[in-house]
C-alpha positions in Angstrom: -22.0 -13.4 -0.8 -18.2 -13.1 -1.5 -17.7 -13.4 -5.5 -13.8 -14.6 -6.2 -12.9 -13.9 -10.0 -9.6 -14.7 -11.8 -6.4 -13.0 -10.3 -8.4 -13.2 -6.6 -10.8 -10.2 -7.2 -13.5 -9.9 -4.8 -16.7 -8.6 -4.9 -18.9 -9.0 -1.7 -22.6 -8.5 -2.6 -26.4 -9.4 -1.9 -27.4 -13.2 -2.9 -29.6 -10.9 -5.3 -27.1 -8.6 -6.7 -26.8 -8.9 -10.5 -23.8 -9.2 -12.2 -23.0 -9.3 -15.8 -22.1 -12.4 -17.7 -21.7 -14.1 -21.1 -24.8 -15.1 -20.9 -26.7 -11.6 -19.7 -27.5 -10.6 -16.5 -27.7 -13.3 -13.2 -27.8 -12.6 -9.9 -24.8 -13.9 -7.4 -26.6 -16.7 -6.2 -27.4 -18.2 -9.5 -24.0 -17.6 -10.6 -21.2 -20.9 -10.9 -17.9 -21.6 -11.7 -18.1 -21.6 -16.0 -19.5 -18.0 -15.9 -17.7 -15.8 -17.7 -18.2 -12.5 -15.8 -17.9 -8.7 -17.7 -15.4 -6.9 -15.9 -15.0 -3.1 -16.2 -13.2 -0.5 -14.3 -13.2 3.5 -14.0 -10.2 5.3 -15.1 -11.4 8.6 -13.4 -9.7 10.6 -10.8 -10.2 13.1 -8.7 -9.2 16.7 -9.8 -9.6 18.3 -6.5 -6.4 18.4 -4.0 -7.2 17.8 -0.5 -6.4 20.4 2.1 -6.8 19.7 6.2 -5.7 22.0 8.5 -3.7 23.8 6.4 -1.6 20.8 4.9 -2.1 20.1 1.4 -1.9 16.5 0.1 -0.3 16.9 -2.6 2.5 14.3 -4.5 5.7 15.0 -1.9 3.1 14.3 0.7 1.3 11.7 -1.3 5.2 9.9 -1.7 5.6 10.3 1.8 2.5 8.1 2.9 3.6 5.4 0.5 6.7 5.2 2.0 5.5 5.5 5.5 2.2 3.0 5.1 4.8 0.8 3.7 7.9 0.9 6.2 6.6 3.2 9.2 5.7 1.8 12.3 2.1 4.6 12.6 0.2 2.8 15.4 1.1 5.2 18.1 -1.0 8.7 18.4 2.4 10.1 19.7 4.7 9.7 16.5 6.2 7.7 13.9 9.0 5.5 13.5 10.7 4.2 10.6 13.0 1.1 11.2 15.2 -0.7 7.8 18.2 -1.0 6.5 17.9 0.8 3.1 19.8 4.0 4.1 19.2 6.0 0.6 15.5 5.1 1.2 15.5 6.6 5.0 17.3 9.5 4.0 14.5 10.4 1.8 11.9 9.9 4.0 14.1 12.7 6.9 14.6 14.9 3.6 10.4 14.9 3.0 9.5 15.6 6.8 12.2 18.5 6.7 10.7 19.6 3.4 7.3 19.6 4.4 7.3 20.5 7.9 10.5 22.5 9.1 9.5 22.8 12.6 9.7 19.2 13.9 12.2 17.5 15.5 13.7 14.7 14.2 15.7 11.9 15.4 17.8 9.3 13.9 19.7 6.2 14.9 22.1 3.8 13.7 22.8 -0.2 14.8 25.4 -2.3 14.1 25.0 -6.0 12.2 23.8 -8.4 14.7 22.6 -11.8 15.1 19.0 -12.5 14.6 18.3 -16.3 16.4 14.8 -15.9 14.5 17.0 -16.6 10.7 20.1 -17.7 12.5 22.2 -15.4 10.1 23.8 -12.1 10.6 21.7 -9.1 9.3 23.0 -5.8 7.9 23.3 -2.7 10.0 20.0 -1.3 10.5 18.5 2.9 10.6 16.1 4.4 12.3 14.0 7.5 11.8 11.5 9.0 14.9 9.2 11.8 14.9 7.5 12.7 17.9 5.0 15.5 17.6 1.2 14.5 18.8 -0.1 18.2 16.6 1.5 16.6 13.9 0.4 13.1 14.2 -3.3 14.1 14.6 -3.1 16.5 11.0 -1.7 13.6 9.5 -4.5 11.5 10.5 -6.9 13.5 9.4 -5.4 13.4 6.1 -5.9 9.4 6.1 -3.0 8.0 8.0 -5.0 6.3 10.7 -2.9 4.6 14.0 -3.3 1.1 12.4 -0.5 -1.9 13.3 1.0 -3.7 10.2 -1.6 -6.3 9.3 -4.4 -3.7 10.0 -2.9 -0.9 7.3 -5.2 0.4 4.7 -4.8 2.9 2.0 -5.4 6.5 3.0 -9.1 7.0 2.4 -8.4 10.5 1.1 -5.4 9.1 -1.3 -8.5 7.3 -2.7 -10.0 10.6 -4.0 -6.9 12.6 -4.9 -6.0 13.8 -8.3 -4.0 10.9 -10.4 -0.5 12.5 -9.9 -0.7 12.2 -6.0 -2.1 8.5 -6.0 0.8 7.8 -8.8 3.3 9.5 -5.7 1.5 7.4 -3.1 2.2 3.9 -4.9 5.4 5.4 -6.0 6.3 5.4 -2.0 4.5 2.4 -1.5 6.6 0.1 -3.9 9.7 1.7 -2.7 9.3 0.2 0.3 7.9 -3.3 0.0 7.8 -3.7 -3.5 9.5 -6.2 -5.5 11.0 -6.2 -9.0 11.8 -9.1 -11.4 12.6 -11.2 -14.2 10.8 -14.8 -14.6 10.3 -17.3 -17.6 7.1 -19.3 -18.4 6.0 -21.3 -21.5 5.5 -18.6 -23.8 8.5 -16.2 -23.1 12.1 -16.6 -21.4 12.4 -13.1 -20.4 9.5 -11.4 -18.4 9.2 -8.8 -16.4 6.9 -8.7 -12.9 6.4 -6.4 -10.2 4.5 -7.7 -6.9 4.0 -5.7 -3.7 4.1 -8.0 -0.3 2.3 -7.0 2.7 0.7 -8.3 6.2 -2.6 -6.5 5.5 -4.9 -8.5 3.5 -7.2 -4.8 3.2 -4.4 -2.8 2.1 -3.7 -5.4 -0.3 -7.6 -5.8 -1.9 -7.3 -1.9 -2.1 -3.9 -2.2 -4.3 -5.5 -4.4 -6.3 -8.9 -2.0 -7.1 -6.1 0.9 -7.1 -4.1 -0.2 -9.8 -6.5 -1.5 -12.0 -7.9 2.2 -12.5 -4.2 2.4 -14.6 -5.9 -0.1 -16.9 -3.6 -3.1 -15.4 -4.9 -6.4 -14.3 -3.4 -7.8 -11.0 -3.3 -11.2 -9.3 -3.1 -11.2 -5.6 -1.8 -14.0 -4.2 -0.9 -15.3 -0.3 1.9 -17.3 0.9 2.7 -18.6 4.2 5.2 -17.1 6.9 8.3 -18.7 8.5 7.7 -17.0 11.4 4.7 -16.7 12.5 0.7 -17.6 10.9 
């Protein structure tokens, strides 16, 4: 069974898993669309850094893989690219490879504005980061950075069970990249603040979702449609 809750949490169970409600316990199948279903969380993190090969994933690192998971192109097991036009934000990324590893060669490209047919508009000049070291690339899979293409990313599984300041870093990264800030008005207030993160990856974003709810704050996940392709 799939169980869909307000704000689009999921819960896939057993037809015979029992869930608490307003009205005590029921199992999934019994369940329908007036229950009122208890919803609780864990606030508890990891205290334990986690150290592969020698590399410690710790926040810089942590910050790194937000920023990568959200703007790095990591499917290939023979490096990483990062493509954008945020400059400031591809500076920081060079400046946290240099930082972290100081042996590894990187390379970096500019292009000029162009014409994109696909928006029939002129887009801004665009950077590009590479990193091309297949030692490197392995260690950082192990640490959770699997070789996944954009609508297959996932959170790192060991981000999951790092201490609160390096899953803070991570999401720190990850907003930075594809997050969104802004103000909207609705029926009760004029001036609201939101924050929403967009991504291909319907996983990475049913992880978010679980993720940040551990900082005691409910999310809606939503899905919209794509002008260019489904």
């Amino acid at each position: 069974y799939k169980l869909i809750f307000t704000g689009n949490y999921e819960l896939i169970c057993s037809d015979i898993h029992k869930v608490m409600t307003n009205n005590g316990w029921k199992y999934a199948k019994d369940l329908n669309i007036n229950d009122l279903v208890k919803f609780s969380y864990s606030k508890n993190f990891s205290n334990e850094y986690i150290t592969i090969d020698n590399i410690k994933l710790d926040e810089k690192l942590g910050f790194l893989f937000g920023l990568l998971i959200s703007e790095g192109a990591i499917s290939s097991k023979h490096s990483i690219k990062v493509k954008m036009t945020d400059k400031e934000c591809l500076d920081l990324i060079e400046q946290n490879f240099i930082e972290l590893f100081p042996d590894i060669n990187i390379c970096r490209y500019e292009y000029p504005e162009h014409f994109d047919k696909r928006w029939n508009t002129i887009c801004k000049p665009t950077y590009s980061l590479q990193v091309c070291n297949i030692e490197l690339r392995k260690k950082l899979a192990k640490l959770g950075l699997s070789y996944h293409k954009a609508r297959d990313k996932e959170i790192p599984h060991y981000i999951l069970q790092s201490p609160k300041s390096v899953v803070t870093a991570f999401l720190r990264g990850l907003f930075w990249g594809d997050g969104s800030a802004f103000k909207y008005k609705c029926k009760l207030r004029d001036n609201n603040f939101g924050i929403a993160y967009y991504s291909g990856s319907e996983k990475l974003c049913n992880q978010l979702q679980t993720l940040i709810t551990k900082y005691g704050i409910f999310v809606t996940k939503f899905s919209r449609p794509s002008k260019l392709s489904r």
